[in-house]
PyMOL CGO cylinders between C-alpha atoms (Angstrom):
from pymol import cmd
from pymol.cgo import CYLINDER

trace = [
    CYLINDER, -40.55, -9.15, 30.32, -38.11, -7.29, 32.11, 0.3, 1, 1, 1, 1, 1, 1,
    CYLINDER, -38.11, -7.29, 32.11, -33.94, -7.86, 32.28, 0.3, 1, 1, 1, 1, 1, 1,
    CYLINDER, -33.94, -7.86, 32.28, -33.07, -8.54, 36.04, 0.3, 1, 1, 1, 1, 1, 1,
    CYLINDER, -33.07, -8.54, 36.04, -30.17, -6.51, 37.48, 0.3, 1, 1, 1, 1, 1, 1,
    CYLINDER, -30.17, -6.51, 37.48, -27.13, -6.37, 36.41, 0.3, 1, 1, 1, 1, 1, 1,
    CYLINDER, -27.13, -6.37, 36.41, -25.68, -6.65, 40.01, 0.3, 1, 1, 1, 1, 1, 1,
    CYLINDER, -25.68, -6.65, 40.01, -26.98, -8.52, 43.25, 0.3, 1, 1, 1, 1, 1, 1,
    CYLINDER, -26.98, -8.52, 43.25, -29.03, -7.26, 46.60, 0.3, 1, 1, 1, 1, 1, 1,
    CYLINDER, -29.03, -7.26, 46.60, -25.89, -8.72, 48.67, 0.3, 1, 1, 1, 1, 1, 1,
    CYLINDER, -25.89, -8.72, 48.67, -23.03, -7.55, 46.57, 0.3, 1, 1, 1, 1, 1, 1,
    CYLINDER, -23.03, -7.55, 46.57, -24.93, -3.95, 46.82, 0.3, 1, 1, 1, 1, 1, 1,
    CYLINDER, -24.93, -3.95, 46.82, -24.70, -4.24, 50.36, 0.3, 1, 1, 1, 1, 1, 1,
    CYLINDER, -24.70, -4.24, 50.36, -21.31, -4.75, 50.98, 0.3, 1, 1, 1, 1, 1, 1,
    CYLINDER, -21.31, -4.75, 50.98, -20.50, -2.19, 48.64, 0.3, 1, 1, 1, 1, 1, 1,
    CYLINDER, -20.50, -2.19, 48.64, -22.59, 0.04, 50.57, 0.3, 1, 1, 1, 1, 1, 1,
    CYLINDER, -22.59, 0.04, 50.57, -21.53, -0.97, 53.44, 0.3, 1, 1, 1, 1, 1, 1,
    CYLINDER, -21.53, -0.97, 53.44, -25.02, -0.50, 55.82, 0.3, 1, 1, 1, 1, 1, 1,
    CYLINDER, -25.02, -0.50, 55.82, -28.40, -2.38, 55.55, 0.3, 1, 1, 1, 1, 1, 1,
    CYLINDER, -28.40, -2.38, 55.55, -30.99, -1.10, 53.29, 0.3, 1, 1, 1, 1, 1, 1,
    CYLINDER, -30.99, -1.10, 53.29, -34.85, -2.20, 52.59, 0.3, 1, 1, 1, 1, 1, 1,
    CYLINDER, -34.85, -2.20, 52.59, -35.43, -4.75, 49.57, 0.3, 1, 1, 1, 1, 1, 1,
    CYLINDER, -35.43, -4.75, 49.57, -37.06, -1.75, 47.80, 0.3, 1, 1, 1, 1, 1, 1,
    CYLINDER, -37.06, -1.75, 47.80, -35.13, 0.45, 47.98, 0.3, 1, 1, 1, 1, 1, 1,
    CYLINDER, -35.13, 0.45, 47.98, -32.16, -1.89, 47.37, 0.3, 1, 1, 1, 1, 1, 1,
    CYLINDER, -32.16, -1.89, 47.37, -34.09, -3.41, 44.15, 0.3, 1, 1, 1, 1, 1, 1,
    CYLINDER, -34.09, -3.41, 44.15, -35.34, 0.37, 42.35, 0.3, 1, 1, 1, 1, 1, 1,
    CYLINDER, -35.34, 0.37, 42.35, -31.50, 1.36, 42.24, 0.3, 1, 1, 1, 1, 1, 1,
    CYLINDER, -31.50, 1.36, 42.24, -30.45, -1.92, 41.18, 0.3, 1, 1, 1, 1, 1, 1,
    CYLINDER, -30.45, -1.92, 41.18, -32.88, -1.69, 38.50, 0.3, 1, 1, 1, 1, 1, 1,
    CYLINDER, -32.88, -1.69, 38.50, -32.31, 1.91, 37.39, 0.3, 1, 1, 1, 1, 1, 1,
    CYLINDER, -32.31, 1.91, 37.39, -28.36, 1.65, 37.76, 0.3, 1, 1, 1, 1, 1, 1,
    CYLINDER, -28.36, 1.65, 37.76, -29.00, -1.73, 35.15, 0.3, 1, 1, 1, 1, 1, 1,
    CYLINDER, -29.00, -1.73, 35.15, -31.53, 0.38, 33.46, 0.3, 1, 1, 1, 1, 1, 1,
    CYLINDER, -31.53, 0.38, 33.46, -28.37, 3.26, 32.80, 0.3, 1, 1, 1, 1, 1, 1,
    CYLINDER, -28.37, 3.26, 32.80, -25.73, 0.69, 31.72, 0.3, 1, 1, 1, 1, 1, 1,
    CYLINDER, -25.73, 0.69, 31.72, -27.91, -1.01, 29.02, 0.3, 1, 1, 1, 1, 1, 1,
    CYLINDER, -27.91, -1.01, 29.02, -29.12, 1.82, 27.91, 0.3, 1, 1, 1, 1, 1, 1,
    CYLINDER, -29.12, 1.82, 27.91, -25.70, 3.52, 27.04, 0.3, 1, 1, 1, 1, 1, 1,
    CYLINDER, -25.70, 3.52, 27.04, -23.96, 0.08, 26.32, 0.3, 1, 1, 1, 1, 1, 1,
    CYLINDER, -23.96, 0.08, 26.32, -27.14, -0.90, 24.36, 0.3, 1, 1, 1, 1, 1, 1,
    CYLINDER, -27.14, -0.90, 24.36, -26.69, -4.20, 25.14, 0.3, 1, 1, 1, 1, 1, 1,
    CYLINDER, -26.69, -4.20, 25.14, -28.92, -6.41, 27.64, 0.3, 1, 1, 1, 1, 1, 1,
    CYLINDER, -28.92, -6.41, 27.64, -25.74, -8.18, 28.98, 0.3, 1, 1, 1, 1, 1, 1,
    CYLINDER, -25.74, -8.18, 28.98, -28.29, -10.96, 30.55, 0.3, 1, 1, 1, 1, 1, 1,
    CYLINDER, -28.29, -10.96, 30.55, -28.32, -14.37, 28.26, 0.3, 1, 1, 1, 1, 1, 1,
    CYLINDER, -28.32, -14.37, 28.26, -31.33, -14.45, 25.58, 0.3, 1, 1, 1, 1, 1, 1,
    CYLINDER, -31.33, -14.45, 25.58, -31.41, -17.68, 23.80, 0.3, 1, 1, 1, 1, 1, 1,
    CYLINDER, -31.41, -17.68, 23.80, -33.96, -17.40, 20.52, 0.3, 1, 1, 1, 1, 1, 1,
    CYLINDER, -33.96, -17.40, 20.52, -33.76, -14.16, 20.11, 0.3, 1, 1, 1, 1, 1, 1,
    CYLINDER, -33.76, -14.16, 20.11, -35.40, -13.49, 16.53, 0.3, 1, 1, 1, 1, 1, 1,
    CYLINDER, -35.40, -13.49, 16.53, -34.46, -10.30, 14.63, 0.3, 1, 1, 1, 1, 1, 1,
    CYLINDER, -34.46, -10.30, 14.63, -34.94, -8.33, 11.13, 0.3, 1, 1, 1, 1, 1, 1,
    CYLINDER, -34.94, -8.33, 11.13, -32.07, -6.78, 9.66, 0.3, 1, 1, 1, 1, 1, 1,
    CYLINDER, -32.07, -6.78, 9.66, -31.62, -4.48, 6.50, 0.3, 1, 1, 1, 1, 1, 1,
    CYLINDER, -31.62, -4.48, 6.50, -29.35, -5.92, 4.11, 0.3, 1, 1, 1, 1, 1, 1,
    CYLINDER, -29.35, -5.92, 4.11, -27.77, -4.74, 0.62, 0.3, 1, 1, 1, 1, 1, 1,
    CYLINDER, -27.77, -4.74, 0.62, -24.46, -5.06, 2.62, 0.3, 1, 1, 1, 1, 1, 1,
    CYLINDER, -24.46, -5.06, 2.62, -21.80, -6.98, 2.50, 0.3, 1, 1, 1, 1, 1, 1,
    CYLINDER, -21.80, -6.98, 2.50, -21.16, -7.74, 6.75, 0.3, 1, 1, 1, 1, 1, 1,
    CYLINDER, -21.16, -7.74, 6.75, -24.19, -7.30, 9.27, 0.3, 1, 1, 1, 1, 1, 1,
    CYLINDER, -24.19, -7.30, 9.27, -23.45, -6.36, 12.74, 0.3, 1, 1, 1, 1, 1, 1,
    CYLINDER, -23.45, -6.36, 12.74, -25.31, -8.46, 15.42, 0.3, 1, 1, 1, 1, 1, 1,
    CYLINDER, -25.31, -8.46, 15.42, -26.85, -6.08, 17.71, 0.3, 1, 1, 1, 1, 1, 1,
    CYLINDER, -26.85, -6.08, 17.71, -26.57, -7.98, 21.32, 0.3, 1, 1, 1, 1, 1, 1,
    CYLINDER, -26.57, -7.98, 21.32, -22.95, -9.75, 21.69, 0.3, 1, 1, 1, 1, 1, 1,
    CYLINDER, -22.95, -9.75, 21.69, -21.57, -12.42, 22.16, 0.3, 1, 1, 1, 1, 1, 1,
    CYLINDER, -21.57, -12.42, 22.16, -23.17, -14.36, 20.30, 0.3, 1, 1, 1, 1, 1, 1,
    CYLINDER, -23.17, -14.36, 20.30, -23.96, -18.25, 21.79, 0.3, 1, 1, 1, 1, 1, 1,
    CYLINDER, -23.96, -18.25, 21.79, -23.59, -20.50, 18.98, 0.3, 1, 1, 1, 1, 1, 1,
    CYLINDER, -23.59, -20.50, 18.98, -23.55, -24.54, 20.07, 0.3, 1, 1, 1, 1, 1, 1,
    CYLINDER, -23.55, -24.54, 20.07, -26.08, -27.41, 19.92, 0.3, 1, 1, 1, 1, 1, 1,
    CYLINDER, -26.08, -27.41, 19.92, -28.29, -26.14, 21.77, 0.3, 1, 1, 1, 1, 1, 1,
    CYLINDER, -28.29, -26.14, 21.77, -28.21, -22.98, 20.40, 0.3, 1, 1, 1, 1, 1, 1,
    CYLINDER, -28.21, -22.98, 20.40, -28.28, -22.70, 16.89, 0.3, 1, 1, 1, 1, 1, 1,
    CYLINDER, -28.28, -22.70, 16.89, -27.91, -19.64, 14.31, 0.3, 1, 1, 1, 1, 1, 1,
    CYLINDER, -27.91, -19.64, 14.31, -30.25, -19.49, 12.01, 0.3, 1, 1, 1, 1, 1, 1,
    CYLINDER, -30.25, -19.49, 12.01, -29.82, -16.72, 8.43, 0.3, 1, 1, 1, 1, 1, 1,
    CYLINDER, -29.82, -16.72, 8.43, -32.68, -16.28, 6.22, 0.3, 1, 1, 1, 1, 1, 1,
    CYLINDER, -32.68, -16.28, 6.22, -32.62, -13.97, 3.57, 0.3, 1, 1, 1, 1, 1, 1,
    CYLINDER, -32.62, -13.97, 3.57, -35.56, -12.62, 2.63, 0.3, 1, 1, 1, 1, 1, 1,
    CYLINDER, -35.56, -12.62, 2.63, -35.32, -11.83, -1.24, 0.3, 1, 1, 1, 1, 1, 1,
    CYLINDER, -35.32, -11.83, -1.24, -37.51, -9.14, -2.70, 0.3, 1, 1, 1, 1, 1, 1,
    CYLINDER, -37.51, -9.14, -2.70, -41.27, -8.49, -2.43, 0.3, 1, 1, 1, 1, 1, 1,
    CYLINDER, -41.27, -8.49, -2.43, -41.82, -12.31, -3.45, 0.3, 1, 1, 1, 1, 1, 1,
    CYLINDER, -41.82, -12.31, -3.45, -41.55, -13.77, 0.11, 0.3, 1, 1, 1, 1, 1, 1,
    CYLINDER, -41.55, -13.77, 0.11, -39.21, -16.13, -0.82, 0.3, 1, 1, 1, 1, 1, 1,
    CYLINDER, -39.21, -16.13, -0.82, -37.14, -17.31, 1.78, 0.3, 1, 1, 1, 1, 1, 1,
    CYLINDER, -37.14, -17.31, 1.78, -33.67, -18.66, 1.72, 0.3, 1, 1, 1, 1, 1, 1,
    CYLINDER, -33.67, -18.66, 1.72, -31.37, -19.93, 4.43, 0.3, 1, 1, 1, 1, 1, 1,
    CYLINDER, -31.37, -19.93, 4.43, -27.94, -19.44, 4.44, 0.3, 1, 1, 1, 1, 1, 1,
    CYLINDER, -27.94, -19.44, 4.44, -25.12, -22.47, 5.67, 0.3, 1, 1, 1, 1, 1, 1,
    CYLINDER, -25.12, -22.47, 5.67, -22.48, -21.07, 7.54, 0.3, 1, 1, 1, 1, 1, 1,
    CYLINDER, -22.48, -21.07, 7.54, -19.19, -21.51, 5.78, 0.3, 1, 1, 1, 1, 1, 1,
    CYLINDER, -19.19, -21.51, 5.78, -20.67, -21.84, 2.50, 0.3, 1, 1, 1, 1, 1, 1,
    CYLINDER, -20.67, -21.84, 2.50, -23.02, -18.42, 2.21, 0.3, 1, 1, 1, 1, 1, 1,
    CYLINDER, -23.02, -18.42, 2.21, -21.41, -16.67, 4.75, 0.3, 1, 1, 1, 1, 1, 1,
    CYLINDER, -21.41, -16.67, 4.75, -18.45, -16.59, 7.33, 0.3, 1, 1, 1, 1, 1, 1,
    CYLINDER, -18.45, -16.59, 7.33, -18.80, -15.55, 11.03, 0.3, 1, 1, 1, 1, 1, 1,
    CYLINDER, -18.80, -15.55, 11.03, -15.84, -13.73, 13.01, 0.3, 1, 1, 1, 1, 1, 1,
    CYLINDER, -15.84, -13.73, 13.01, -17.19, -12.49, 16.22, 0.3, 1, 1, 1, 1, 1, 1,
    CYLINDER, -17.19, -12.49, 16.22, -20.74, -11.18, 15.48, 0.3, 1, 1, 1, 1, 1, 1,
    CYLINDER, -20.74, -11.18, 15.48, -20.14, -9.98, 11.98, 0.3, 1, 1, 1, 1, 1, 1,
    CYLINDER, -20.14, -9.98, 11.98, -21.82, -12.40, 8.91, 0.3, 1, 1, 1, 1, 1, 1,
    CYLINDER, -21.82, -12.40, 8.91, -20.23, -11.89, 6.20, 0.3, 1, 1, 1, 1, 1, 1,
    CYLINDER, -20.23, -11.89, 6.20, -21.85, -12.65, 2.89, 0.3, 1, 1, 1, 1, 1, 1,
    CYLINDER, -21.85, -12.65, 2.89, -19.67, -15.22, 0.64, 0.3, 1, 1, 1, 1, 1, 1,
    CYLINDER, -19.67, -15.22, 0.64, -19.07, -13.99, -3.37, 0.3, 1, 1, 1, 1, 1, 1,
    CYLINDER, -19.07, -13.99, -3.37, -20.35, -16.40, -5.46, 0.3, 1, 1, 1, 1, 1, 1,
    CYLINDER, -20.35, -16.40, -5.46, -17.71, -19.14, -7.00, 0.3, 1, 1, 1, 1, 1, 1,
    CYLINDER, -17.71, -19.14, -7.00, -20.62, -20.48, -9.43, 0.3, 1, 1, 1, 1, 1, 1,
    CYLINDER, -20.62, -20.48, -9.43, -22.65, -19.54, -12.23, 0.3, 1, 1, 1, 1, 1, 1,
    CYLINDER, -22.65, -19.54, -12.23, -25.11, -17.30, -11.21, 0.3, 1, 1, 1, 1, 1, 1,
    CYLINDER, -25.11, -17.30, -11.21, -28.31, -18.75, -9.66, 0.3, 1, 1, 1, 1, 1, 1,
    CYLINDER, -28.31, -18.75, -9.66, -31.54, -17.66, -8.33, 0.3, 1, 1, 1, 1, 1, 1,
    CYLINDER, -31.54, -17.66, -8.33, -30.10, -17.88, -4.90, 0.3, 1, 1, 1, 1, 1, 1,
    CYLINDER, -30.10, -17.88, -4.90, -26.84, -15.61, -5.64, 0.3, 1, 1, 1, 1, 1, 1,
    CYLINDER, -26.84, -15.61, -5.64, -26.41, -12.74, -8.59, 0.3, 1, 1, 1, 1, 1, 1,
    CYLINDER, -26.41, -12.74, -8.59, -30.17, -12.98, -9.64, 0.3, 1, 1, 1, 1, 1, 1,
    CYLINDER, -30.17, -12.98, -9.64, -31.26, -11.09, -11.50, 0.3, 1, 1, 1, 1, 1, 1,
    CYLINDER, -31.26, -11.09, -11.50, -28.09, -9.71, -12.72, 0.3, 1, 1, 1, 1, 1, 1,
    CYLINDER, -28.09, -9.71, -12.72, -28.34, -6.15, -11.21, 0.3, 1, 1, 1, 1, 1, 1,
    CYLINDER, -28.34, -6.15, -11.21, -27.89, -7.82, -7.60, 0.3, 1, 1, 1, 1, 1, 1,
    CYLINDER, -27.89, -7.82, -7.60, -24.31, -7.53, -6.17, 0.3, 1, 1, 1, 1, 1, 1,
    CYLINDER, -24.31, -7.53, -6.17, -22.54, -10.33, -5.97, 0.3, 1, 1, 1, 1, 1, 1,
    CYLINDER, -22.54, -10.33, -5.97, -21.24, -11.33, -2.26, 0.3, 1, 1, 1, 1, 1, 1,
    CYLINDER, -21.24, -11.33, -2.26, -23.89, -9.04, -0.52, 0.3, 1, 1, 1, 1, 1, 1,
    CYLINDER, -23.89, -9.04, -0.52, -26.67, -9.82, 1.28, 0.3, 1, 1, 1, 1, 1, 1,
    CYLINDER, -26.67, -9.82, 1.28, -30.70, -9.89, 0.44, 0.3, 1, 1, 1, 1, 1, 1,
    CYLINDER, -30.70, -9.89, 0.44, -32.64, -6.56, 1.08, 0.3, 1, 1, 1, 1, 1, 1,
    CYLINDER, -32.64, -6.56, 1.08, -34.04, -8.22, 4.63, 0.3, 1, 1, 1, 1, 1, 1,
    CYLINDER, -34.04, -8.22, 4.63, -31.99, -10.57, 6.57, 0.3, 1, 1, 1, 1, 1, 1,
    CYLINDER, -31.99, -10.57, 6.57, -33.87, -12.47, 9.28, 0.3, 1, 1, 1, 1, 1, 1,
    CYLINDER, -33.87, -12.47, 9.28, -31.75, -13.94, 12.41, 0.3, 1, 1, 1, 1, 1, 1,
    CYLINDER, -31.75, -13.94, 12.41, -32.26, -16.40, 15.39, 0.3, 1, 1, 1, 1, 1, 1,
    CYLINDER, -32.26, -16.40, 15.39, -29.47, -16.20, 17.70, 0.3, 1, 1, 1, 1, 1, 1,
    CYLINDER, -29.47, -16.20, 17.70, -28.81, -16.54, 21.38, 0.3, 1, 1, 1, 1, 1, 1,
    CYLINDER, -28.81, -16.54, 21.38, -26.23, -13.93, 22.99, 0.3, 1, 1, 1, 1, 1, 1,
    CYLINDER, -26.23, -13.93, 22.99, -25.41, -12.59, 26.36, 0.3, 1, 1, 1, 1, 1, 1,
    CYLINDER, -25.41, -12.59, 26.36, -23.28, -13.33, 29.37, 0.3, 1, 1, 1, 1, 1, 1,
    CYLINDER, -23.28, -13.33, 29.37, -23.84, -16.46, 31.67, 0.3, 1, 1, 1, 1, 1, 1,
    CYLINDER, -23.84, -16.46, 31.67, -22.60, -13.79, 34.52, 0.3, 1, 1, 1, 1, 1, 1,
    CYLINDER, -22.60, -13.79, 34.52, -22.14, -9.96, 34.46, 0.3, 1, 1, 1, 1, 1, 1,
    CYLINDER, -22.14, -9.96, 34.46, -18.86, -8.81, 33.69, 0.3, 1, 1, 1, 1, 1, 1,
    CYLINDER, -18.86, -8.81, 33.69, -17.01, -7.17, 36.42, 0.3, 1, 1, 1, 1, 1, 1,
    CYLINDER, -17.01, -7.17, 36.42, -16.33, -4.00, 35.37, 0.3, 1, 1, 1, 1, 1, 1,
    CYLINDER, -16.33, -4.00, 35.37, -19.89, -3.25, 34.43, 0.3, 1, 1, 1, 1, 1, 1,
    CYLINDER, -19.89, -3.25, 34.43, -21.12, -5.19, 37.63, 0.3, 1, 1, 1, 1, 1, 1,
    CYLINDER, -21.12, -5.19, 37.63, -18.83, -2.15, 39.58, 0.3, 1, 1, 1, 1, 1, 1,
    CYLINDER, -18.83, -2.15, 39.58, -20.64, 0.66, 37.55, 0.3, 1, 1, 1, 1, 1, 1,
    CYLINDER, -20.64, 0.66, 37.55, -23.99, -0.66, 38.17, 0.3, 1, 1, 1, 1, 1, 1,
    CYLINDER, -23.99, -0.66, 38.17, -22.90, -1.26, 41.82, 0.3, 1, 1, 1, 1, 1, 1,
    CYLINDER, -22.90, -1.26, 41.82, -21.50, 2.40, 41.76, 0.3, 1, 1, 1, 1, 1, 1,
    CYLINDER, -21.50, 2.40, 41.76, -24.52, 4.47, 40.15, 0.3, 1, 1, 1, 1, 1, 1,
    CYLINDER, -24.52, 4.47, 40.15, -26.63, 2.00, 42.83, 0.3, 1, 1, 1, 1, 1, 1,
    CYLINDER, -26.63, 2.00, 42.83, -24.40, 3.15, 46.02, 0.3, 1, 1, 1, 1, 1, 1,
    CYLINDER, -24.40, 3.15, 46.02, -24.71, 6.97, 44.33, 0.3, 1, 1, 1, 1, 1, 1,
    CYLINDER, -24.71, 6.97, 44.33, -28.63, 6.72, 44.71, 0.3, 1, 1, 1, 1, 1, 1,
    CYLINDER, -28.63, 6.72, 44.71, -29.22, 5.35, 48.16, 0.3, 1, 1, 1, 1, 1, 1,
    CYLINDER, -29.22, 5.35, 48.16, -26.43, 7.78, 49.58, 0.3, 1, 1, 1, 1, 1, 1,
    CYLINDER, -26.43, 7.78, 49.58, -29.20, 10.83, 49.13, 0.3, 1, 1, 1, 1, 1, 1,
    CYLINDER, -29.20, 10.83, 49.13, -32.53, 8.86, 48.44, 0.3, 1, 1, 1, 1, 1, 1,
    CYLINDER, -32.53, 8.86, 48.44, -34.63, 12.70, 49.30, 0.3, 1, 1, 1, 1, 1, 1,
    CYLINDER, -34.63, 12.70, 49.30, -32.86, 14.16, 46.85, 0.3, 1, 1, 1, 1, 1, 1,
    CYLINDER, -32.86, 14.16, 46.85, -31.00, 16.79, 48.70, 0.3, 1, 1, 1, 1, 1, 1,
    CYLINDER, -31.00, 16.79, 48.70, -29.16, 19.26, 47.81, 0.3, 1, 1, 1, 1, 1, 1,
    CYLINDER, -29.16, 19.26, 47.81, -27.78, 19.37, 51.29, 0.3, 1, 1, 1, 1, 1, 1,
    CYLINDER, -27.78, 19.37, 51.29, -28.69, 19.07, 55.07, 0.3, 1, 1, 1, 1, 1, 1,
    CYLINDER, -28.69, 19.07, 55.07, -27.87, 19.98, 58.54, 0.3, 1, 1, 1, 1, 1, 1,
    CYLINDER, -27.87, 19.98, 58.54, -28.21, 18.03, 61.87, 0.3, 1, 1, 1, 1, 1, 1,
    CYLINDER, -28.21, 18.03, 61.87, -27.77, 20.14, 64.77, 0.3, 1, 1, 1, 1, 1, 1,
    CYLINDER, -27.77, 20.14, 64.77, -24.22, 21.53, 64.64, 0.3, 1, 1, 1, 1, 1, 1,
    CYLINDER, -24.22, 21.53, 64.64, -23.58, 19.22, 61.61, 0.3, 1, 1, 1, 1, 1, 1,
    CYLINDER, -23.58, 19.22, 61.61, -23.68, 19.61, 57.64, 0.3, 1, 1, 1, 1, 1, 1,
    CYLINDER, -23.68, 19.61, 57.64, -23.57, 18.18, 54.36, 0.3, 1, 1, 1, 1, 1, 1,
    CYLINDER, -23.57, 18.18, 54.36, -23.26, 18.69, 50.74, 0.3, 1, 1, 1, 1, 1, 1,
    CYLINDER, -23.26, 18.69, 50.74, -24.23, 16.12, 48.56, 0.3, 1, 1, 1, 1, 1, 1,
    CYLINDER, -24.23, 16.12, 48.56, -22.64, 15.73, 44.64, 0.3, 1, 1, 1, 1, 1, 1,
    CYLINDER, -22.64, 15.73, 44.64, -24.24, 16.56, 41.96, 0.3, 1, 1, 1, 1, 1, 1,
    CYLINDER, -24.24, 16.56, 41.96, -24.23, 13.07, 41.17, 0.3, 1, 1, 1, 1, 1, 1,
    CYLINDER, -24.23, 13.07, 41.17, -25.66, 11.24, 44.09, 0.3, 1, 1, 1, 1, 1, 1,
    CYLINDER, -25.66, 11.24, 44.09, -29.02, 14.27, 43.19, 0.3, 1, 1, 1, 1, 1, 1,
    CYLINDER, -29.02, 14.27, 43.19, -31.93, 12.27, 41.58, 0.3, 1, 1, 1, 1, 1, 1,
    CYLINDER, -31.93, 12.27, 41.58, -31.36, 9.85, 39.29, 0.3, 1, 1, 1, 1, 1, 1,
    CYLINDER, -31.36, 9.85, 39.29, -27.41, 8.68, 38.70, 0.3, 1, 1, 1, 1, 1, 1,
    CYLINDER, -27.41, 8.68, 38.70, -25.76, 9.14, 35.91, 0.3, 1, 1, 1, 1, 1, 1,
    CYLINDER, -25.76, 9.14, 35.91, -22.86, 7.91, 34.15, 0.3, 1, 1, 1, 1, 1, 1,
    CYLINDER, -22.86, 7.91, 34.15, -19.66, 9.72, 34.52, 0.3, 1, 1, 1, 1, 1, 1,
    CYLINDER, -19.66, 9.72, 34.52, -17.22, 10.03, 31.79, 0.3, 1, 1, 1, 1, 1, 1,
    CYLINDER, -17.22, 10.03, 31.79, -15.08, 7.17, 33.27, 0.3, 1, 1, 1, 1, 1, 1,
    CYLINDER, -15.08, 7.17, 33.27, -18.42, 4.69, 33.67, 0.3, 1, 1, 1, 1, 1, 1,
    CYLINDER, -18.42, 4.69, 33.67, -18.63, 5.60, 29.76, 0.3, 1, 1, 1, 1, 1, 1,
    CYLINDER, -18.63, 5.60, 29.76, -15.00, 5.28, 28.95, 0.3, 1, 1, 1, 1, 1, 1,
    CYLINDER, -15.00, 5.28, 28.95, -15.37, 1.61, 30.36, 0.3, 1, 1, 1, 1, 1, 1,
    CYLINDER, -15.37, 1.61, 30.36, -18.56, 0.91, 29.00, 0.3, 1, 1, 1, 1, 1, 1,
    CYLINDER, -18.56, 0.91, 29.00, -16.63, 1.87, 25.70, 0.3, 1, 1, 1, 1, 1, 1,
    CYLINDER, -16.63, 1.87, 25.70, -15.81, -1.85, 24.42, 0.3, 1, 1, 1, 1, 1, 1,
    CYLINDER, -15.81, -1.85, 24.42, -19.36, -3.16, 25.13, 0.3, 1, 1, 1, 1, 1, 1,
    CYLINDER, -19.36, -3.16, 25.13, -20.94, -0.62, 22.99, 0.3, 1, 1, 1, 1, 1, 1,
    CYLINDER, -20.94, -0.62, 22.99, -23.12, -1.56, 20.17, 0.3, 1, 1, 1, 1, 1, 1,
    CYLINDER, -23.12, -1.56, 20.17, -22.31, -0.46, 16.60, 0.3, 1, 1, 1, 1, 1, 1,
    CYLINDER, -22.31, -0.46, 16.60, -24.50, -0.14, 13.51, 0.3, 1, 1, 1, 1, 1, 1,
    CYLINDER, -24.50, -0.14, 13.51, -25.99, -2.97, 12.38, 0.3, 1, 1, 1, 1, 1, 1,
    CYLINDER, -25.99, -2.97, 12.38, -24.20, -2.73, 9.20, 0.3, 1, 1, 1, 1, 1, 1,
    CYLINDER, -24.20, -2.73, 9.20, -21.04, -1.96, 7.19, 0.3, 1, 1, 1, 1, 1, 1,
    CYLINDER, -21.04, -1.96, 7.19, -20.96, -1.24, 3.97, 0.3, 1, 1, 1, 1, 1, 1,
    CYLINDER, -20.96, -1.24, 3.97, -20.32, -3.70, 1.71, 0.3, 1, 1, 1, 1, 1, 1,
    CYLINDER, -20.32, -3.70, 1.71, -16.58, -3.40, 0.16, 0.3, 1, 1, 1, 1, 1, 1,
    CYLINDER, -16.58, -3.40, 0.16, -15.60, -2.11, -3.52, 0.3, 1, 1, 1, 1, 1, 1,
]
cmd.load_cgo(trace, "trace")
């Protein structure tokens, strides 16, 4: 299923400022979202359930899509999946790991060593499973600003020379158009500079010695 657009038909208009079809209006909506995410790599929209793998043997794993939505009604779930065995175990926040922000951050063992932590004894200690299975909700009830003005910017930039022209003449007037507003629009170094903070990471850091 596809993400909507990161920015509205009517706040498109106004920063437009003239009337435009709904098709129009909707394919650079959706390519301007399409740009953003893509860069970002982040789907900004709320996902509740979202389901993921992640390779482990690390001490912190990344979430890829932030924030994270952790409540009642939307739980995080941590399975480690341990070895070729298919054994699967979950993990209790505060007591296998910590969260701060969307790292998880595997707890060191305070116990004996178990089948669940330090088994067999070649395992690290305080580092997650090989395979690290997630359910987690994430996104933004609304877009932010800033990237609702660069998707609301690359938008404008493509309906200001929809024929692609390099330039044109009307009688006794003329026009060049920017290289940006040609084809498809792209991000500028500022739209990236912004975009910047939202930027996903790896999933992983390695674990600490």
């Amino acid at each position: 299923m596809s993400l909507p657009p990161l920015a509205t038909k009517e706040d498109l208009l106004t920063a437009l400022g003239r009337t435009v079809d709904d098709a129009s209006a909707t394919l650079a909506l959706r390519r301007a979202s399409a740009r953003v995410r893509k860069y970002a790599q982040q789907d900004f929209t709320v996902a509740t359930g979202d389901t993921i793998t992640l390779p482990g043997n690390v001490r912190t794993l990344l979430l890829p899509q932030r924030p994270l939505i952790v409540d009642g009604a939307h739980p995080l779930t941590v399975t480690e999946l341990i070895g070729v065995t298919g054994y699967e175990y979950t993990c209790i926040e505060g007591r296998d790991y910590t969260r701060l922000g969307s790292n998880l951050t595997r707890g060191d063992q305070v116990w004996a060593p178990t089948r669940l932590m330090g088994w067999p004894h070649v395992r690290p200690t305080g580092v997650w499973a090989e395979r690290v299975r997630i359910t987690y909700s994430h996104g933004y009830p609304e877009t932010p600003d800033d990237v609702e003005d660069i998707v609301l910017d690359l938008a404008v930039m493509n309906l200001s020379n929809p024929q692609n022209l390099r330039s044109e003449t009307i009688d006794d007037y003329s026009r060049t158009f920017a290289a940006e507003t040609i084809g498809n629009a792209r991000l500028s170094a500022e739209h990236k500079a912004d975009l910047k903070p939202y930027r996903a990471g790896a999933f992983s850091v390695a674990p600490s010695r």
